[in-house]
Every structure is written in C-alpha cells, then in structure tokens.
C-alpha positions as a printed NumPy array, in Angstrom:
array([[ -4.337,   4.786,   7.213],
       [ -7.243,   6.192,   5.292],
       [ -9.752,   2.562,   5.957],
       [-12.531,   1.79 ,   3.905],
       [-15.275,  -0.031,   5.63 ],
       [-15.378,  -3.748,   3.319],
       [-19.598,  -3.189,   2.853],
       [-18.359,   0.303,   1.308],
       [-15.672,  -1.492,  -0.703],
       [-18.159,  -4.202,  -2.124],
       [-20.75 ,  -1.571,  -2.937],
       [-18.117,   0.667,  -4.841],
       [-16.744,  -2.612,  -6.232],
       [-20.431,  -3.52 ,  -7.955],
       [-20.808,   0.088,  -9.198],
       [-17.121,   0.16 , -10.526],
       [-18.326,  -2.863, -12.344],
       [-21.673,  -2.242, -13.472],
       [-20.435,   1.148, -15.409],
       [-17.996,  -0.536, -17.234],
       [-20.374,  -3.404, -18.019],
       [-22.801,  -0.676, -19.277],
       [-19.592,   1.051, -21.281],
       [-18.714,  -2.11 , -22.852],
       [-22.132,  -2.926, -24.305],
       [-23.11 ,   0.515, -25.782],
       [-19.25 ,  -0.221, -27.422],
       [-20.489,  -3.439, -28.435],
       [-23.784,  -1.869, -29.76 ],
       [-21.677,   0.772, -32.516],
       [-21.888,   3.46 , -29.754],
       [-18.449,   5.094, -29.993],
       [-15.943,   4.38 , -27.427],
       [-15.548,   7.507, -25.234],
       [-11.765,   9.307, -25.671],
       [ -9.309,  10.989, -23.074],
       [ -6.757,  13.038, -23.062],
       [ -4.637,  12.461, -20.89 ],
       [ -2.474,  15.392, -19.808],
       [  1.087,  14.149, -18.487],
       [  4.522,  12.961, -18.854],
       [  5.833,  16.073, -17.129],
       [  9.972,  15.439, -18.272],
       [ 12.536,  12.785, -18.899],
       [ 15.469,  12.876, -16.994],
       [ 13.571,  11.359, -13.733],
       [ 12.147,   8.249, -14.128],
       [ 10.135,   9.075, -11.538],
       [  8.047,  11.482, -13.47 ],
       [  8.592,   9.504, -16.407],
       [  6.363,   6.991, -14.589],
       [  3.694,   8.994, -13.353],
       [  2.403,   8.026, -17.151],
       [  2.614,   4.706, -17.761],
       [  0.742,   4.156, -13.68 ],
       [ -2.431,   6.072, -15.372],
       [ -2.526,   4.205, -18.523],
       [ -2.457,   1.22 , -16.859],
       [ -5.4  ,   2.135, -14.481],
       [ -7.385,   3.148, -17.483],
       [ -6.473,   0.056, -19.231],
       [ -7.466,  -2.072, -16.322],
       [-10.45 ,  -0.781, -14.985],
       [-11.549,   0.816, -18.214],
       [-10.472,  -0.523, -21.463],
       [-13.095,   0.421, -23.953],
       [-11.943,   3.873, -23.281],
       [ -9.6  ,   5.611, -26.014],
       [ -6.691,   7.413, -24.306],
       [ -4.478,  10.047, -25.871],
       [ -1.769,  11.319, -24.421],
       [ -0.338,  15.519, -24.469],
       [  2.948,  15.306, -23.316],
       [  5.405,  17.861, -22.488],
       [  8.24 ,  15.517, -22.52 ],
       [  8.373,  11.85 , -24.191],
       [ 12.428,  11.994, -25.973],
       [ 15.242,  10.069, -24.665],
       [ 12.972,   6.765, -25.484],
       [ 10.387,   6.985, -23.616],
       [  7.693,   7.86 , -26.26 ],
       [  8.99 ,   3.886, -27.923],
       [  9.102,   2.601, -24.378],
       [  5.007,   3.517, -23.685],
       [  4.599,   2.285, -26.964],
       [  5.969,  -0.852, -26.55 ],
       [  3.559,  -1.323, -23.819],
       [  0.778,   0.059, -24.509],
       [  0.5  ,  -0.124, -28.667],
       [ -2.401,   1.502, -28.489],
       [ -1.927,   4.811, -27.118],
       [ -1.825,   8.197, -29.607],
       [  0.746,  10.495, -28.452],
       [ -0.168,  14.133, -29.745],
       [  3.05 ,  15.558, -30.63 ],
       [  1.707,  17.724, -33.588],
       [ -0.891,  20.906, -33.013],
       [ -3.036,  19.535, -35.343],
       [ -2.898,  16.043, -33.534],
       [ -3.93 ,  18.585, -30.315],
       [ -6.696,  20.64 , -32.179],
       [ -8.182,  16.845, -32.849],
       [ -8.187,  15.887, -29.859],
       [-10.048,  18.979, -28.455],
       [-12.666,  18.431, -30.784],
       [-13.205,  14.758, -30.632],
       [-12.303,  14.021, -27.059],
       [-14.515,  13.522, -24.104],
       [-12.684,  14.36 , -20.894],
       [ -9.121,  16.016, -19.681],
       [ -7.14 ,  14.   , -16.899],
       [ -4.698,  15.916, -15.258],
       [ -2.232,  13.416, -14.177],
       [  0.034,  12.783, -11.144],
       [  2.438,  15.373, -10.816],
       [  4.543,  17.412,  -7.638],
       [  1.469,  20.109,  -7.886],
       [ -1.32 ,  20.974, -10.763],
       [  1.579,  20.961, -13.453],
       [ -0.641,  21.67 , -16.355],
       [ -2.871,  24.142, -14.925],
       [ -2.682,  26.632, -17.905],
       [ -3.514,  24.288, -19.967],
       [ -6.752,  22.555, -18.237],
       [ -7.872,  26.193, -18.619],
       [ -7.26 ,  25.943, -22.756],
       [ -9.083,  23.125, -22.349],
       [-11.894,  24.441, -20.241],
       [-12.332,  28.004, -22.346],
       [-12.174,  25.999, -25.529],
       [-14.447,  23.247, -24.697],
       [-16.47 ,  23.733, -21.957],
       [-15.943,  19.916, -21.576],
       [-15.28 ,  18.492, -17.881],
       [-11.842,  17.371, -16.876],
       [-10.728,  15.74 , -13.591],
       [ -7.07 ,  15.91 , -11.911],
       [ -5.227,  12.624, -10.614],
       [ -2.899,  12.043,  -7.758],
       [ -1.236,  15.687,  -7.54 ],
       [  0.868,  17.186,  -4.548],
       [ -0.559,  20.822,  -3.654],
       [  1.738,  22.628,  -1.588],
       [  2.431,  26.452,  -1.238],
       [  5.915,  27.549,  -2.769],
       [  8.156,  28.567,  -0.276],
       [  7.976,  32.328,   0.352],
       [ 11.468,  33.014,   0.826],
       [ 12.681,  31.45 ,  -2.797],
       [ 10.229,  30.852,  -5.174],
       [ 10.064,  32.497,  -8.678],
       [  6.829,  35.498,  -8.946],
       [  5.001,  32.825, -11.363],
       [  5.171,  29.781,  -9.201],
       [  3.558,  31.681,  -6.506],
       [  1.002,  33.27 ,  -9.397],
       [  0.22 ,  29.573, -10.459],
       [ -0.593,  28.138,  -7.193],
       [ -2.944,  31.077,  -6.036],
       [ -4.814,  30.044,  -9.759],
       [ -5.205,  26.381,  -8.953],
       [ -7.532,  26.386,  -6.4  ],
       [-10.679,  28.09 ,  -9.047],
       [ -9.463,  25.506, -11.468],
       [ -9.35 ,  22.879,  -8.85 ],
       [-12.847,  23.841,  -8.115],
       [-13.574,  23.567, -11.937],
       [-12.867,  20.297, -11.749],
       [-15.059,  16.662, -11.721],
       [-12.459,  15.475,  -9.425],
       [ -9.482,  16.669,  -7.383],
       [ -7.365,  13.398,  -6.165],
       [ -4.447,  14.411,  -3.574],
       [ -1.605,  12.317,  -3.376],
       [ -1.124,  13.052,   0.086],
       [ -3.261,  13.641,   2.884],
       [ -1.918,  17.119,   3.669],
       [ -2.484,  18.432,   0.267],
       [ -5.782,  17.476,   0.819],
       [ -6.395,  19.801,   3.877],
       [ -5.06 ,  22.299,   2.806],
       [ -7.335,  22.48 ,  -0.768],
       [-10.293,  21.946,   1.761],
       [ -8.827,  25.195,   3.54 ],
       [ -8.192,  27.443,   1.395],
       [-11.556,  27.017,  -0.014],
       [-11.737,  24.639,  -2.957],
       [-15.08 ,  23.515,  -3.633],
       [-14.929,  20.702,  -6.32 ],
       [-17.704,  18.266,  -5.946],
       [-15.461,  15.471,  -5.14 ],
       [-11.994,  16.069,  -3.132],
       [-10.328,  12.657,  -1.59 ],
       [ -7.162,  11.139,  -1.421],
       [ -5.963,   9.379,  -4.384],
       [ -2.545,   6.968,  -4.687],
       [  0.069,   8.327,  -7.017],
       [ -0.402,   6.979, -10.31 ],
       [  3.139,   5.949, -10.225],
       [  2.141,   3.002,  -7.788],
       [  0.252,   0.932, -10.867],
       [  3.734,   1.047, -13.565],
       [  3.979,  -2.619, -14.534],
       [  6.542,  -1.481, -17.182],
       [  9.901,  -4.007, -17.595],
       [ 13.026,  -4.632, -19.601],
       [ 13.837,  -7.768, -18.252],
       [ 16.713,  -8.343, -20.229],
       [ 18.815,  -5.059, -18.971],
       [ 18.252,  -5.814, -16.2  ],
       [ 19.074,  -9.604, -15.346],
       [ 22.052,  -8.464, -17.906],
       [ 23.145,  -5.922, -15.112],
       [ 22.738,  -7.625, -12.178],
       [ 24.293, -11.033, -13.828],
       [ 27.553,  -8.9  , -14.738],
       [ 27.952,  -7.129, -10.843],
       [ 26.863, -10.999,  -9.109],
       [ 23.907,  -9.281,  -7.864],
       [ 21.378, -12.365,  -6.824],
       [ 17.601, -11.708,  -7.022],
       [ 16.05 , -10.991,  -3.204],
       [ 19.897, -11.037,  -2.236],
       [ 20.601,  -7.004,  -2.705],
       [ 18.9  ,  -3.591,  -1.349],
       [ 18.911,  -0.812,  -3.889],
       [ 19.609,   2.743,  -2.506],
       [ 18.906,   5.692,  -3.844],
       [ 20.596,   8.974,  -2.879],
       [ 19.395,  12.935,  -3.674],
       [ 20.477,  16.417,  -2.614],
       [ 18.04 ,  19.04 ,  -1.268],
       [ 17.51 ,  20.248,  -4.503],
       [ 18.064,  18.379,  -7.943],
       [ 20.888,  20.136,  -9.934],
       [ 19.609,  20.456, -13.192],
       [ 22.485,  23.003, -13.562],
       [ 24.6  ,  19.842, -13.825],
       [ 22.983,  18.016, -16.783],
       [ 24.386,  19.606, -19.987],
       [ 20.798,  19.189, -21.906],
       [ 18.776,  20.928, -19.82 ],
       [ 20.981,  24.026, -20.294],
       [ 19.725,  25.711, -16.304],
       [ 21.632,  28.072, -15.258],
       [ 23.542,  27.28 , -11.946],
       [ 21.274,  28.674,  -8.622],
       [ 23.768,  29.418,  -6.15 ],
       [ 21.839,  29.764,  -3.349],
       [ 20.394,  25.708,  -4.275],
       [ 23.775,  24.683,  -4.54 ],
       [ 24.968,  26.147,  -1.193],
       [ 22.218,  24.495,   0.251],
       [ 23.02 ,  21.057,  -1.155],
       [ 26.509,  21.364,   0.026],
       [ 25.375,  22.359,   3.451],
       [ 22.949,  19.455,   4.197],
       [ 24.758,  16.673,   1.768],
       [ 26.442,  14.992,   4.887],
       [ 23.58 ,  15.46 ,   6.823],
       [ 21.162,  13.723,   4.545],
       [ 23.168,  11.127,   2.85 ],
       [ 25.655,  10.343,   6.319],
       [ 22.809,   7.848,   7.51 ],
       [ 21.945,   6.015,   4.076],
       [ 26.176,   5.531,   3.747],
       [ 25.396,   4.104,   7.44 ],
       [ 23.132,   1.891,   6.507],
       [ 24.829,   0.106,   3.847],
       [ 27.574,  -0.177,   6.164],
       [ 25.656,  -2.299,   8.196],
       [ 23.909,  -4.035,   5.998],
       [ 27.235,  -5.71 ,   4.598],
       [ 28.721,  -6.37 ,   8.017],
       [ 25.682,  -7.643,   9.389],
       [ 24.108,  -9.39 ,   6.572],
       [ 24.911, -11.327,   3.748],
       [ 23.114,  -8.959,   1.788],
       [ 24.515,  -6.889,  -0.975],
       [ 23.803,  -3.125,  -1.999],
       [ 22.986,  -1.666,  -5.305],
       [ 23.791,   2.213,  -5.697],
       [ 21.467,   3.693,  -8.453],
       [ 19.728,   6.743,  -9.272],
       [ 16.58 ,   8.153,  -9.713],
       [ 17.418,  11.352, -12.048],
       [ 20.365,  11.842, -13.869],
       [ 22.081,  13.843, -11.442],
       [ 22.431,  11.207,  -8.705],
       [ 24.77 ,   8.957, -10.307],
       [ 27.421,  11.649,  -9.056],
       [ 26.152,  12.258,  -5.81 ],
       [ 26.168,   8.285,  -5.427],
       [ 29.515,   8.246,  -6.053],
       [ 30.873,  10.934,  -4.003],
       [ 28.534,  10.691,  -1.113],
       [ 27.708,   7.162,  -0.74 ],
       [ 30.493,   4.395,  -2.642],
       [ 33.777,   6.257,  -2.414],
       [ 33.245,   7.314,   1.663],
       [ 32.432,   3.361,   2.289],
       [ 35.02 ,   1.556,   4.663],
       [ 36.86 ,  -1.235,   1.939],
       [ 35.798,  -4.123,   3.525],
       [ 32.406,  -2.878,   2.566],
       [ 33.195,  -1.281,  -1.125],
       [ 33.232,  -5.432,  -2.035],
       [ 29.578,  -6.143,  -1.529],
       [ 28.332,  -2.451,  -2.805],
       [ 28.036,  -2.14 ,  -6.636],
       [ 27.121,   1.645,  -8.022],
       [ 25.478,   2.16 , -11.235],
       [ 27.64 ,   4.971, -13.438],
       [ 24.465,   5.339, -15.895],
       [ 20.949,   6.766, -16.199],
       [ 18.312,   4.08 , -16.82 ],
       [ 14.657,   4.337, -17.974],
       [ 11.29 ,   3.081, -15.708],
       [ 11.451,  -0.034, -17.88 ],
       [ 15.18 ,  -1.673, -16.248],
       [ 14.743,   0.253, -12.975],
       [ 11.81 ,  -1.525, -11.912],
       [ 12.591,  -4.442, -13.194],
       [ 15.328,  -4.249, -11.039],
       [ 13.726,  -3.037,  -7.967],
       [ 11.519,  -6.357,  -8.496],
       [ 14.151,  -8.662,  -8.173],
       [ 15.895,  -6.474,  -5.097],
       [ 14.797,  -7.721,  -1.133],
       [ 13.485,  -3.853,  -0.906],
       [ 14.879,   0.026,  -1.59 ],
       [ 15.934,   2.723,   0.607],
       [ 16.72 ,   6.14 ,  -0.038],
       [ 16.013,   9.956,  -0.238],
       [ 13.793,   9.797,  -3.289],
       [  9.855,   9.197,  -4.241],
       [  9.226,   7.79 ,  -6.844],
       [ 11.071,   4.575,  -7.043],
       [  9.637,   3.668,  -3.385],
       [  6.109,   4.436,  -4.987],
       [  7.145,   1.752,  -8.15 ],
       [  8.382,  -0.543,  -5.372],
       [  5.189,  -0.663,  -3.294],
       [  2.9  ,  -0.891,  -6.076],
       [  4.921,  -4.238,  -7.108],
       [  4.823,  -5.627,  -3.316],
       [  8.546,  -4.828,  -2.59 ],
       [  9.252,  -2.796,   0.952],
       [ 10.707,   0.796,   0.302],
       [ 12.157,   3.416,   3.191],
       [ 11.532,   6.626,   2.543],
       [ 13.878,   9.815,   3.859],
       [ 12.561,  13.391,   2.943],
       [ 12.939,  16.95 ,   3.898],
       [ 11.021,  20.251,   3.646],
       [ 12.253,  20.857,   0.131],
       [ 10.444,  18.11 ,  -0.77 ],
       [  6.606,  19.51 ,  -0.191],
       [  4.239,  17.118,   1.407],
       [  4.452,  14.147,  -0.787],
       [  5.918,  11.876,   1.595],
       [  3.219,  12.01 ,   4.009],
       [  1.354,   9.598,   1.588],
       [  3.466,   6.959,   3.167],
       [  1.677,   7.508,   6.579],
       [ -1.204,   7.533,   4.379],
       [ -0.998,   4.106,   2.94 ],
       [ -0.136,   2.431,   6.326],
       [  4.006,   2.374,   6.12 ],
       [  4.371,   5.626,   8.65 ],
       [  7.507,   3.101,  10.588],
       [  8.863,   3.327,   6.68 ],
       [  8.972,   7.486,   6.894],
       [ 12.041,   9.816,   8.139],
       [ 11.991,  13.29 ,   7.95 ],
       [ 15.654,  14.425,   7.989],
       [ 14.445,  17.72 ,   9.409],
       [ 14.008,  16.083,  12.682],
       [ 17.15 ,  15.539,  14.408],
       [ 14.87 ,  12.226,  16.741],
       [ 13.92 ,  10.698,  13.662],
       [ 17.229,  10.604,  12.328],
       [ 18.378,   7.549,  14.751],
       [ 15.647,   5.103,  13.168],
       [ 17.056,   4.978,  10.195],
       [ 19.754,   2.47 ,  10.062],
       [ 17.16 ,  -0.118,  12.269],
       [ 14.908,   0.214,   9.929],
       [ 16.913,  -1.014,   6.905],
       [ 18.592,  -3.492,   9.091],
       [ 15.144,  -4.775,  10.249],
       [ 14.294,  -5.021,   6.612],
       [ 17.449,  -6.541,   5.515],
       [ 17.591,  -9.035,   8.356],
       [ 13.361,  -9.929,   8.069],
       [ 12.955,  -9.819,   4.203],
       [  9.575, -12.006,   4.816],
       [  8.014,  -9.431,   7.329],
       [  8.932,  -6.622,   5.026],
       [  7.605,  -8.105,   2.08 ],
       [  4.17 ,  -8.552,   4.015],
       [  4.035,  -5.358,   5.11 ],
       [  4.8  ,  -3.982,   1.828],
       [  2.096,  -6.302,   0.326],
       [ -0.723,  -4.771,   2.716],
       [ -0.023,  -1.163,   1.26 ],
       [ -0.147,  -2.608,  -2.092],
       [ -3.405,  -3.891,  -1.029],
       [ -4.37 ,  -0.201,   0.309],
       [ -3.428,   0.97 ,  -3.16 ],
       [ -5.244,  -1.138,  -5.708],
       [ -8.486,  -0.71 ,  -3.409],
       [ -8.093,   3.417,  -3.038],
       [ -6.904,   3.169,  -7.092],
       [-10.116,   1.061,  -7.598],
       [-12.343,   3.495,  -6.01 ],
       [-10.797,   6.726,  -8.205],
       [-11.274,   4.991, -11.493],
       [-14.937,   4.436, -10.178],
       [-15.12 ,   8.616,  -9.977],
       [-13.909,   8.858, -13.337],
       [-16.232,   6.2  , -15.416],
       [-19.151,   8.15 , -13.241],
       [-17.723,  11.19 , -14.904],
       [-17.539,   9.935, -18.684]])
C-alpha cells in the first residue's frame, strides 16, 4: 500500500482546507469563480467509462465547489448526458463548437480525466497551442501498446504522451506501474504520484430500477454476489451501433482463452450456492457481456445451481448498476470498473485480469486488496480464486471491513489530488 504518514495527512488536510477557504471568500467578495473543463466521458456502452465522469465531478464538487466545471465529452447519448444532469444540475456539457470555443476563452484549467491511457491527448495539445493555459491529467493507465498488434497510431500516440505528460501541472497514475514507467521513460512533470481512479468517488443511483429488479428475481439485499464476466478483448464487432468491423485475430483469441478465464468464476458460483445460502447475480459491465454471461457462465451451471443464479439479459446505466452493487454482499469478476464503484461505496470486489488488460489492476495491490487480485496469466494464481469468493461469501463482515479500509485509502489519496489541483487554479 502506498501509506501516508497521519502528520503528512493532517498537514495536507489544513492546506486542502485553507485554499478552498481562501477560494470561497474571493467568490464571496465578486471575484469570479474559477472554471474547468473537464475533458472526459470517453464512450457509452461501458458503464465503466461512463463512470470515470460522474467520480471527477463529484471530487470537484466535494472538495471544491465554488469551482465552475464544464464538461467536453466524446460520448454522453444513450442517457447518460440526462443521467449527469440529474445529478449534478449544474454542470454545462459542451456539445456545440461554439459552446467549445467559449470555453477556451473563458476557462481556467484542462483536466484530463481517468481513462485506460491519456485518451485525449490531441486535444490537451489544442488546448495547450491555443491557450497557453495549464492543464493537469487525472487517474490515467499508461501502458505501451502491444508490439505485436497494435494499430501505427496507437503506438504514434503513446510515444507523444510523455512531452505532453511533461506539459502538464499534474500527472496522476492510476496504478503504480504506470507510474514507473512515466518516471522511466523520462517524463518530467513537476508533480507525478499515484492517484485513485476517479471511478472510485460515483455516488450516482436509480434506486427504483434497481430494488424493482432485484424485488422481481427474490434477490435480498447483502443476500447475493454479483459477477461479472469479460473476454480477452471486448467485441465491439458484436454491438450493431458501433458498426467495428469483426478482428479475427481478437476473436480467435477470445475463443481460445474463454474457458480458461471464465471456467473459475462458473466455479465459484457453483460453490457459492452449494455452500452458502447466498445467491448470484449475473450482469454485465459493457454491452457485450450479457452474451458471454449467458453462454459461459448461466447455461454451463449444474441445475441444482441454475435456481439460486439469476442473469441479467439487458444493458444498464452507472445509475441501477451501482445501486445494485450497494445492496449486493460484494462482486467478483473479470472486469474494472464495477470493482472500482464497489470499493469506493465500502462493498468487497475480486478482481481477475490478464495481459490484455494493461496494468490497471495493479491499483488493487496499490490500495491494500493485493489477496483480492488474480492474474489469469498465472497458472498458481488461478487456484485462489474460488477461496477467495467463498471466504467472502461465507465472512461478509470481514470482507466488508476490509473493503472499508481501501475506501479509507481512497478518499485520503483522492483528498490529497484535489489538494494538487486547487494549488494549481
């Protein structure tokens, strides 16, 4: 875990405080209110990334609320522009390029949000070039594209970010690797440290979906695990919108490791119903995994078992997923995101993940939950698994505290970032 001495913590703690004292008066004295934009919201058919958005706002909101935020999306259809809306009123969403030639002019700061690497990196450099204002990057993943199968422009983008990286007020890593390797390849921004995934602060909820759902499938609150299955790669050459063309070689690879990866999740939910009187909730993260649930995970399970397993046919946004996840005893699975929303709210989460993957998951080794971590590529890790969940589903109490003590972790590191940022307004 990446400790903070508690003198360190107070002292950051008094500064974080007195700057947004000092913001709030010169608001209070007609001084006006200083603006971000807030580049995010990466797409919409994960409501993983989908929450990446709503985590930041709420930090800002929190820790510094006299601060205008706007927000340059690439991706807010499908409801989710109406569902940040509806909690955060507030917010302008530049959707126009007039709305984005205002807020180049009138606007402060750029923060890069949480992403799988520096998503927007062409566009920090509009910023920058047009400016010449500072900007900052939050919670971001930076990993080398595999050699073998990337696209000529994914490796072209990565070799950019590290000047723009060293641009920057601020580089926050999501993951302690990503960190490293910045400081190795030779970034040289001011301030490089790890920083949580803004994902871990969404408070967003549709209550009534969700107790809806769970009363219809006699799903009791703290009396079901959710799990969440994925293949290698996602197959966005499944859903019909996205109009990808299918990558054969991603597919083969799916197929090839599908048994592998999701044989010891279908395990565990085995043994959670035979050994518990817990139930199991099958539900995705994207909209590709309803599918793969199916196939993989409800329709191999023994019948005795199929009667305490429910699986979720259809998509959902952040809003009913977490609120869901919040009523659940904990999640396990071969996603992110939704163990990221699960900590943040104090509920345990397992995490599986693989190469494809990058380095993300190593921020659960980061944030104290390293017995919570399986890496599929390791044939000796693969064994733990099934204890794990068990231990969880059999110990709900001990989980929960554990999961309560990264939470803690969080909120402090999170703290300590939006302390950087009010130092840089």
């Amino acid at each position: 875990m990446l400790a903070q001495r508690s003198s360190d913590i107070s002292r950051r703690h008094f500064l974080t405080t007195t700057l947004i004292a000092a913001m709030r008066c010169g608001a209070a004295e007609g001084t006006r209110p200083r603006h971000i934009v807030l580049r995010s919201s990466w797409q919409t058919v994960n409501i993983g990334d989908i929450a990446h958005t709503p985590g930041v706002l709420a930090l800002l909101e929190k820790h510094l609320p006299e601060v205008e935020v706007r927000l340059w999306p690439s991706s807010v259809g499908n409801g989710v522009g109406e569902m940040l809306l509806a909690r955060f009123p507030k917010l302008r969403i530049i959707q126009t390029p007039a709305a984005l030639k205002a807020a180049f002019e009138e606007c402060d700061f750029l923060l890069h949000g949480s992403g799988p690497s520096l998503v927007a990196a062409q566009d920090i450099v509009k910023w920058r070039d047009a400016t010449g204002k500072p900007y900052g990057i939050y919670g971001i993943t930076f990993d080398a594209p595999n050699a073998a199968s990337a696209k000529p422009d994914a490796v072209k983008k990565f070799q950019q970010s590290i000047p723009i990286m060293s641009g920057a007020r601020f580089v926050f890593f999501r993951d302690s690797e990503s960190l490293v390797k910045a400081q190795k390849l030779g970034c040289t921004c001011p301030v490089m440290e790890f920083g949580p995934d803004g994902a871990f602060a969404t408070d967003l909820r549709d209550d009534v979906r969700a107790t809806a759902f769970l009363q219809a499938h006699k799903l009791e609150e703290g009396r079901f695990l959710c799990c969440i299955p994925r293949l290698r790669y996602t197959p966005y050459w499944t859903i019909p919108t996205r109009k990808t063309p299918l990558d054969e070689t991603k597919h083969a690879r799916n197929e090839a490791m599908k048994e592998h990866d999701l044989g010891p999740l279908r395990q565990a939910i085995v043994e959670i119903v035979r050994q518990t009187t817990m139930k199991v909730l099958i539900c995705p993260e994207d909209e590709t995994q309803m599918s793969v649930g199916k196939e993989m995970l409800f329709d191999k399970l023994p019948e005795d078992v199929k009667a305490s397993v429910v699986w979720r046919p259809d998509f959902w946004l952040t809003d009913e997923a977490l609120s869901t996840y919040v009523r659940s005893a904990g999640l396990f699975g071969a996603e992110m995101h939704s163990p990221i929303m699960c900590i943040g709210n104090g509920i345990p989460a397992i995490v599986c993940r693989w190469e494809e993957q990058t380095s993300k998951g190593i921020m659960w080794r980061d944030i104290g939950l390293r017995e919570w971590l399986f890496n599929l590529d390791e044939a000796s890790e693969i064994s733990g698994i099934v204890p794990a969940v068990l231990a969880l589903a059999k110990d709900p109490v001990a989980a929960k505290a554990k999961a309560m003590s990264a939470k803690a972790f969080v909120t402090q590191r999170q703290r300590d970032t939006l302390q950087t940022l009010a130092k840089s307004l």
